[in-house]
C-alpha positions in Angstrom: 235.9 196.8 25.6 234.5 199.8 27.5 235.4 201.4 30.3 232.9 202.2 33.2 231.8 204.7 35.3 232.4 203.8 39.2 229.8 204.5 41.9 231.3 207.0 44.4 230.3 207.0 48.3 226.7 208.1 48.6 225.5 206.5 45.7 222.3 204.5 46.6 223.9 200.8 44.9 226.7 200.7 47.4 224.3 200.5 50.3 222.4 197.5 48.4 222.6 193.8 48.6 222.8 192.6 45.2 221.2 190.3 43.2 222.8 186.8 42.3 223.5 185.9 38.6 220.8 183.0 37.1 222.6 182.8 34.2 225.9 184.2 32.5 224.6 185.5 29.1 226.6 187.8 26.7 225.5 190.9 28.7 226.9 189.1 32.0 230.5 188.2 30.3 230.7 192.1 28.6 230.0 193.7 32.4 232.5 191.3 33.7 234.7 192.1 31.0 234.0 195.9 31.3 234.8 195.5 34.7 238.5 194.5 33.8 238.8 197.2 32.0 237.5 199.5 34.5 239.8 198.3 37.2 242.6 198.6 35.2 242.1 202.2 33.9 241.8 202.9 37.4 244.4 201.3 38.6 242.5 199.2 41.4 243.1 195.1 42.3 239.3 194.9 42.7 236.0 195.6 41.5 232.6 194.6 42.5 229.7 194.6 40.4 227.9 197.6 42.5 230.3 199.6 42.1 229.8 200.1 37.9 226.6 200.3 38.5 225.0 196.8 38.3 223.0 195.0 40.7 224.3 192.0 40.2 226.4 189.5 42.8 229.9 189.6 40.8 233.3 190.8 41.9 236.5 190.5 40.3 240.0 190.5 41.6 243.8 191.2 40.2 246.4 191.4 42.0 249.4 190.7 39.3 250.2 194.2 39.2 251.1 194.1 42.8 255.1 193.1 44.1 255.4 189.5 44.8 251.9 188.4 42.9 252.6 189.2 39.8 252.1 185.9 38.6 248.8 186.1 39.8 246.1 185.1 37.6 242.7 187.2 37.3 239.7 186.1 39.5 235.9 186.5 38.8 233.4 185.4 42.1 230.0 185.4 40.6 226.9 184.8 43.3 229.9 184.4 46.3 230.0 183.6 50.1 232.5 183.5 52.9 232.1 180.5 54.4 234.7 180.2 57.1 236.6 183.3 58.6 240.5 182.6 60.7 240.2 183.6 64.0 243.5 185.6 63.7 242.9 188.9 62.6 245.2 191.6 60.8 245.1 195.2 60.6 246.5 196.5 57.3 245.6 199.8 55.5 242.5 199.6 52.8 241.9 202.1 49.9 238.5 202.4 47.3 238.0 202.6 44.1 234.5 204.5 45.2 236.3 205.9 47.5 239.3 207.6 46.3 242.0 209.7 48.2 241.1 207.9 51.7 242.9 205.6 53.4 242.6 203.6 56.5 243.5 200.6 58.5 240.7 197.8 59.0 241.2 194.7 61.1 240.0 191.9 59.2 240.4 187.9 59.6 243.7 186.8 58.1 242.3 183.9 56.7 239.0 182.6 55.1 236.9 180.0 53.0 235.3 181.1 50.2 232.0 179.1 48.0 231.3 180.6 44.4 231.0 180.3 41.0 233.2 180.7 38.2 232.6 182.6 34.6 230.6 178.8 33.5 229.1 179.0 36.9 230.8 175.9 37.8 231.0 175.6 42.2 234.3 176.3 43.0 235.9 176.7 47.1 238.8 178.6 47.3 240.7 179.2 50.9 242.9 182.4 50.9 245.1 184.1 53.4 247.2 187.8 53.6 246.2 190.0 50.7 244.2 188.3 48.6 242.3 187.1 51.9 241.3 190.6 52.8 241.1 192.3 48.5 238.2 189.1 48.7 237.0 190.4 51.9 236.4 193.9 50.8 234.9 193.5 47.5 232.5 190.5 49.4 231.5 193.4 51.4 230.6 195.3 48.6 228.0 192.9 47.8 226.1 193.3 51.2 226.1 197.3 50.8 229.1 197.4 53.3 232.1 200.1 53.1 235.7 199.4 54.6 234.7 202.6 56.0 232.0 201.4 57.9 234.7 199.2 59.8 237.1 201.7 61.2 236.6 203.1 64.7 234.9 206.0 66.2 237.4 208.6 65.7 238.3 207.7 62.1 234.8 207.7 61.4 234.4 211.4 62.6 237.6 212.6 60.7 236.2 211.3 57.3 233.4 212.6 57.8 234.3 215.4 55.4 236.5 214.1 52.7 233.4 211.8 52.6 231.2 214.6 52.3 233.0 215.9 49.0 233.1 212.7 47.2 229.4 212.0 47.9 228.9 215.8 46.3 231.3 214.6 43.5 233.9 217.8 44.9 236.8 215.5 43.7 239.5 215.4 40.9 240.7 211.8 40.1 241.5 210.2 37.1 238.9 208.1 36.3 235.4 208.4 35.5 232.8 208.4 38.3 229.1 207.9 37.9 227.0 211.7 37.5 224.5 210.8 39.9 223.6 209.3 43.5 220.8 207.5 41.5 222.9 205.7 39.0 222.2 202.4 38.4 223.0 200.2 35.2 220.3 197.7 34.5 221.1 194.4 33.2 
């Protein structure tokens, strides 16, 4: 279908809790088909809503392109919530699509419980553990304006401090398109 521009760091929409869907209309299945699209051209495993622009409570994710999942059939969380988190936790390394070029390890809970609706918005409860525990994690996050960045410690946050710097002023080459604006927002 289309391929959309994604909201870099800085850009107001990442900061904002969204909006939950009423109803899935045509213009609700072409963003969430956009948003495919989008990930895919980019090369990412998952995409919330936010970050194409919309203010709408939707997230997708894909890992099939990923070792060992590739039998791993596309996911769309439309008005979602964590509703129990492990109490083990894990550190692994995260990444951004509206972040790009910056890495960092974030401790999450290996485990959680998750409540949302599917494309028909039919309830649906889903527990999930490892990597597809914490892709659900970080694009839930997304939702309520939060950054993995905001989850690493002091020190990382001072070192990023530039490199985020650049990509809020758009001083960045990557290879797929990025909103023009910090005041981008695609209305629905």
């Amino acid at each position: 279908m289309a391929i959309l521009p994604i909201t870099m760091f800085g850009d107001k929409i990442l900061r904002k809790k969204v909006n939950k869907v009423k109803i899935v209309d045509n213009e609700i299945i072409e963003l969430i088909t956009n948003m495919f699209d989008t990930k895919r051209n980019a090369n990412g495993i998952g995409l919330a809503a936010n970050q194409v622009g919309a203010d709408r409570s939707i997230f997708i994710v894909d890992l099939s392109n990923v070792e060992e999942y590739e039998e791993f059939k596309p996911l769309v969380f439309i008005n979602p919530k964590i509703v129990k988190y492990s109490e083990e936790q894990t550190v692994f390394e995260e990444g951004c699509l509206s972040i790009p070029d910056i890495r960092s390890d974030v401790e999450r809970p290996e485990a959680i419980t998750i409540e949302y609706q599917d494309a028909e918005l039919k309830e649906q409860t889903m527990n999930a553990d490892n990597l597809l525990a914490r892709v659900i994690q970080h694009e839930y996050d997304h939702l309520l304006g939060i950054l993995f960045t905001d989850l690493v410690d002091d020190e990382m946050k001072k070192r990023l401090k530039k490199p985020l710097h650049r990509i809020r002023k758009r001083k960045i080459d990557i290879a797929y398109p990025i909103s023009k604006t910090i005041d981008y927002q695609l209305t629905l």
